[in-house]
N, C-alpha and C positions, 0 to 999 in steps of 0.2 A: 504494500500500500504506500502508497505519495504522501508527504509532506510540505506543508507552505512553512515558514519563518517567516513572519515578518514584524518588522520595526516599526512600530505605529508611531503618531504623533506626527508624520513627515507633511508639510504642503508640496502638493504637485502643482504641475506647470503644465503647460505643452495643449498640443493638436490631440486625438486618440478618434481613429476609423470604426464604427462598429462593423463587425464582421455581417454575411451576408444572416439570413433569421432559419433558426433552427425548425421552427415547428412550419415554416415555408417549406424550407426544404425535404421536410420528409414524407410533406404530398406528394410535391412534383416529381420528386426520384419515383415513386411508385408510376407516375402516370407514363412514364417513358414504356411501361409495359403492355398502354393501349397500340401502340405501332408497329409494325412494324422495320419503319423508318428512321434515319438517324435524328435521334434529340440532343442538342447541344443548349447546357445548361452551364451559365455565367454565376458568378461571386455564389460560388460551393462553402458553406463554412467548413473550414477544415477540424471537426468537433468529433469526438468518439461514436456517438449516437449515429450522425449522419456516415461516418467512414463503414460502421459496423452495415448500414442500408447497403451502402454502396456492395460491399462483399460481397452481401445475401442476396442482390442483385447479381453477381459475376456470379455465384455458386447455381444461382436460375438458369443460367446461360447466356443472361447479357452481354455485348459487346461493350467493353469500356474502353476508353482514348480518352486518358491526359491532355489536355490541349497549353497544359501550362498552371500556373497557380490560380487555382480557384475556377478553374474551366474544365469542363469533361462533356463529351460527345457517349452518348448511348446508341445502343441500336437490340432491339429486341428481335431479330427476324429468327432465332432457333431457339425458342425458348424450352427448357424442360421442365414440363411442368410434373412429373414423374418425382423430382428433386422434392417435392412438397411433402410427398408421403415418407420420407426417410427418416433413420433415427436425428441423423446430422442435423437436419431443416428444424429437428423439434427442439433440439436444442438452441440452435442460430436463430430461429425466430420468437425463442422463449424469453431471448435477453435482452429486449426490444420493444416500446411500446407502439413504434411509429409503422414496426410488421403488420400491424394490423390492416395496414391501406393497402396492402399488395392484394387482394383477397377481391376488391372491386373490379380493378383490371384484370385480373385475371377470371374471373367470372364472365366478365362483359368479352374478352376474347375468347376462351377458353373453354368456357363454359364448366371451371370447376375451381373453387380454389379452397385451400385449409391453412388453417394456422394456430397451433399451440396457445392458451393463456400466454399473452405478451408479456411482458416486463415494464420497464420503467422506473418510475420513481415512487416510494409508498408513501404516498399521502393521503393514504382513506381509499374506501370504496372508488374503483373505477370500472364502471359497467359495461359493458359492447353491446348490451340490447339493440337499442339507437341502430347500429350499424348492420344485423341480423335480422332483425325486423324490416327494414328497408329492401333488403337483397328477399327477402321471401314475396314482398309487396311485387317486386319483381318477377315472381314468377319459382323463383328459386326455391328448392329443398334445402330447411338445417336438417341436419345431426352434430350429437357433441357425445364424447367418451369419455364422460365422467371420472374415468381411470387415470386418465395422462391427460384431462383438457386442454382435448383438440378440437377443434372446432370443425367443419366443412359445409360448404353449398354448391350445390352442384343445380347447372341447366345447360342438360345437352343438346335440348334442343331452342337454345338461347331464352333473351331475358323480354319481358314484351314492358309495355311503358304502364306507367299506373299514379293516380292520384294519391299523394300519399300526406300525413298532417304528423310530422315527427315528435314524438314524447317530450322531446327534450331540443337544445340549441346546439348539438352536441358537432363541434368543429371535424373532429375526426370523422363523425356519422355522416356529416354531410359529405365530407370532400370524397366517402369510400362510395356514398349511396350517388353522388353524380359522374363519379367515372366509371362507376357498374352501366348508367343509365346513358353513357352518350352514345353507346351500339344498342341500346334494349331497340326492338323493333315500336314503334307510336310515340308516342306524349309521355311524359313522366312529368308532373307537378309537385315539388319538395316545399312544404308551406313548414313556420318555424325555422326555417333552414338557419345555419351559421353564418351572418356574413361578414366574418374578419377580413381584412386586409389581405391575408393569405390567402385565405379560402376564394377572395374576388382574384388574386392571383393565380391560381387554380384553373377559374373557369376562363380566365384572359389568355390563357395559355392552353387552352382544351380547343377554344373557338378558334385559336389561328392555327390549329392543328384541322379545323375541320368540323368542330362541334358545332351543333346550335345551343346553347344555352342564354335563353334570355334574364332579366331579371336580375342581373351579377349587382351584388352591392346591396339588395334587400333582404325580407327573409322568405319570398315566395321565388323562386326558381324554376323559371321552364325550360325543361330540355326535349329538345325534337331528333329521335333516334337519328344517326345516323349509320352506314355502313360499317365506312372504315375511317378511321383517321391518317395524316400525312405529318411528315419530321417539322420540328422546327427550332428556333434559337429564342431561348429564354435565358432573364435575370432576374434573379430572387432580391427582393428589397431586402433593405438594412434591417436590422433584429432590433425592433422595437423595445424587450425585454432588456438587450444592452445596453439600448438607451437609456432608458429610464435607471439601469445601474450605475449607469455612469454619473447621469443628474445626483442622484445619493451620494454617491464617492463625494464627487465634487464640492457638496455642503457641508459632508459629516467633516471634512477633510480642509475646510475652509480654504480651498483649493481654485484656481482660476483655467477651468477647462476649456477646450471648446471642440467641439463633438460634431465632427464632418460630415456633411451629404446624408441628411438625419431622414430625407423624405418626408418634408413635416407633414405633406397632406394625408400621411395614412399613421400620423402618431395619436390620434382623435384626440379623447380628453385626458391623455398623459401629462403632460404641460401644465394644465390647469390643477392637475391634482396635486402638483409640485410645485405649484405655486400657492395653493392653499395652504400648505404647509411653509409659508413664509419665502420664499426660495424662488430667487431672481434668475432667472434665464431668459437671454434674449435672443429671437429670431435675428439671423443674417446672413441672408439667403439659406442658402436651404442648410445653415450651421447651426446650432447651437452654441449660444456662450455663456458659461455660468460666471461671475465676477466670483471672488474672494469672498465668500461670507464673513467679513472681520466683526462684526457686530450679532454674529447669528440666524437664527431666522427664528419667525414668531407665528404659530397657527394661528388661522382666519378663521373667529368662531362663526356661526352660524347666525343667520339673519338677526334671531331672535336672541341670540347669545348663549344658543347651549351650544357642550360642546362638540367638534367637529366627527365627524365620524364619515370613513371612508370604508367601502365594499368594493366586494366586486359583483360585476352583472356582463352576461354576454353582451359582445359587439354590438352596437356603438360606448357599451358601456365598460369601466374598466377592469381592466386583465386581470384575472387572477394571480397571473405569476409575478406581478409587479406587487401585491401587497408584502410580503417581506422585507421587500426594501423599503417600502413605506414604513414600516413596524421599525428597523433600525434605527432611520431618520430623523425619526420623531424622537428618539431617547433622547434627543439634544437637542429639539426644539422646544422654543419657547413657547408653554403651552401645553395641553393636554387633548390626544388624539383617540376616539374608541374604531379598533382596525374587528372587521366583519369580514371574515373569511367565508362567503358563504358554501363555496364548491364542495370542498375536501375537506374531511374532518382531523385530520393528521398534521395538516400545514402548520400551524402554529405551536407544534412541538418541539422546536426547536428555540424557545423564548426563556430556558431554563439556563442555556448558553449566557445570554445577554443580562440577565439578574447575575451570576456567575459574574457577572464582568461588573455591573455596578449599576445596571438600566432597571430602572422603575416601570416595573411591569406587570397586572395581576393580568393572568389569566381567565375571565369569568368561567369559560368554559372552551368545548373543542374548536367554535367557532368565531368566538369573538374577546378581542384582547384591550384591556385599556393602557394606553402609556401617557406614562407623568411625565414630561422633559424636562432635563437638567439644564436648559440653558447655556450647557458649555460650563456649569458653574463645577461641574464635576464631571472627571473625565474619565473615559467607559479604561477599566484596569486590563492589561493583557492577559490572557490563560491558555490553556490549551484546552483545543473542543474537536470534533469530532462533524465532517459533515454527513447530515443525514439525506440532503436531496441538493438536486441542481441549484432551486434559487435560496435555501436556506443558506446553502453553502455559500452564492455571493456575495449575501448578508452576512453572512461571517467574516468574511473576508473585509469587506468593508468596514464591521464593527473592529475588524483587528486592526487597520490601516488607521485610522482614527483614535485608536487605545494608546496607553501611557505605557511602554515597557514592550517587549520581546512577547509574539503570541504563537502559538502552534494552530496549525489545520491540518491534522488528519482525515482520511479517506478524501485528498482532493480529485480522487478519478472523476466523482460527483458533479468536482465543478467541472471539469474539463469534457464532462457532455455536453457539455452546454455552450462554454466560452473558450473560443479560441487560441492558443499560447498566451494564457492571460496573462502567466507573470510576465512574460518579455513585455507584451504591451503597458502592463504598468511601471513598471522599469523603466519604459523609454520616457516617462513625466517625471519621473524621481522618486519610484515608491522603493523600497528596501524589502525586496520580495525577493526569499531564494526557496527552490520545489529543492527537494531534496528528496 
């Protein structure tokens, strides 16, 4: 297992690029498996999660070509899909949560696809119904073997199109239930549907392939079968989530960043959220620049003056995976914040860390946390912790980067799903970060 050191208390400097977005990326790598045409896919994060797709890709029988850093050409024309039923695949696609998108396309070509209980990160109940119910709406047969939870759907004699009204907003459900649907023969109507950033990147990159999907950007979706799809050249936008870790670094750290080619049009209400929490960042051009917090920052109570309380809520509304960093943030603002985890009942178990260190922080329950901020009047202590998940871990990292004294991060493989050669990139601002 990996270890971070690092030397807290230090102000950064400098430029810092977020990498291209993880949870982008491990749509679009799946849909390379509707064609059987060359796909060439621009700013790849180069992240465990995604490398690990890539493989389980080459072990399918994908064609891969390197094109250079952060460029790779697919070509799916001999796939085996044979590869799915084996011991190897159940393990390869057990330690993965984003395996689960492979399952649409190959359905939608194939007409059969399986996949082992996924992996991931443990932060609570994480359901696949959403995505199995969708594929049956389709016409499709489950089975699942309770024994070794494998999944399968099979339609051999393809998928036909269907009005459907999804349980849930479930991002992964969507992006598996519309690239099942863009060969199903008719109409397919996905109401509820997810419409992240990503997931409109999905279908933006399905339609210049060929698709008809109307509706990109809502939560009603219409896709009109088509045959077959054609190659094309896709870029995955910047990671949102980075972003927003980096706004944190940069306050907790009273630090003067500025944060490149952010794509503000699809950062929706991130900004604002971080700014409610006191916390100056200014559009210029499409950069982000934080100033030096030398004076802190102060929560913005609420109209009436209770106080502030930030959740999360499916697209347009904010990311789940951004409240951790939120939860850090706030241990130093000025101010008292109540953080409403509503997704995942595990996320916020990692708040035992940051009392540990010196943050004011009850727990009410699995879902919801209150933080008192010290104002900077007291400074979060170094220790050694343990990461339990990708964005917990960033939050660690950042409470360490910001602490008074020498801190350990254990199990950093965690972070490193997620964010790319982090230390070197914080390194190149002046942080005092060595993996060991």
């Amino acid at each position: 297992m990996g270890t971070f050191k690092i030397e807290g208390g230090i102000r950064l400097k400098g430029d810092i690029t977020p990498q291209g977005a993880k949870n982008e990326a491990l749509q679009i790598l799946c849909a390379v498996l509707l064609t059987e045409e060359k796909v060439t896919i621009n700013n790849i994060p180069d992240i465990i999660d995604v490398n690990k797709l890539i493989t389980l890709l080459g072990n399918l029988g994908v064609k891969i070509q390197k094109n250079g850093q952060s460029s790779i050409t697919f070509q799916s024309d001999d796939v085996n899909v044979g590869y799915l039923e084996t011991e190897a695949f159940k393990k390869e696609g057990g330690s993965l949560r984003g395996s689960i998108m492979i399952v649409g396309p190959l359905l939608a070509r194939f007409g059969k696809g399986y996949i082992p209980k996924p992996g991931g990160d443990k932060i609570g109940r994480r359901r696949l119904d959403t995505h199995f119910e969708g594929f049956i709406n389709l016409g499709a047969k489950f089975r699942y073997n309770r024994e070794d939870h494998f999944y399968g759907v099979e339609a051999p004699e393809g998928l036909t199109g269907s009005d459907m009204l999804l349980d849930e907003a479930s991002v992964t459900g969507t992006a598996n239930i519309v690239m099942a649907a863009v060969l199903a023969k008719g109409r397919t109507t996905v109401y509820n549907a997810a419409c992240e950033p990503y997931l409109q990147q999905l279908c933006k990159m399905l339609n210049s392939m060929g698709a008809k999907i109307s509706g990109v950007g809502s939560n009603l979706l219409i896709i009109e079968g088509v045959e077959k799809l054609d190659g094309c050249t896709h870029r995955i936008l910047p990671d949102m989530i980075e972003i927003g870790s980096w706004i944190g670094l940069a306050a907790m750290t009273k630090s003067e960043i500025t944060i490149k080619n952010v794509s503000w049009e699809n950062l929706g209400v991130i900004p604002n959220v971080f700014r409610k929490l006191g916390i100056t960042l200014e559009r210029k051009g499409d950069d982000i620049y934080i100033p030096a917090h030398e004076k802190g920052y102060e929560v913005k109570t609420d109209i009436d003056g209770s106080i502030l309380t930030i959740s999360d809520a499916p697209w347009p509304g904010f990311t789940p995976d951004l409240l951790s960093i939120v939860l850090v943030v706030a241990t130093q603002a000025k101010g008292d914040v109540l953080i409403h985890q509503k997704m995942f009942e595990s996320r916020l178990f990692f708040v035992d860390k940051l009392i540990d260190m010196g943050a004011k922080i009850i727990l009410c329950d699995p879902h919801r946390a209150v933080v008192i901020g010290h104002d900077f009047k007291s400074q979060l202590k170094a220790t050694t912790m343990s990461s339990p998940d990708i964005r917990a871990g960033i939050s660690l990292l950042i409470a360490a980067l910001s602490a008074k004294g020498t801190s350990t991060i254990q199990n950093i493989e965690q972070i490193d799903r997620g964010y790319e050669r982090i230390d070197e990139r914080l390194r190149a601002i002046g942080a005092n970060i060595v993996r060991v």
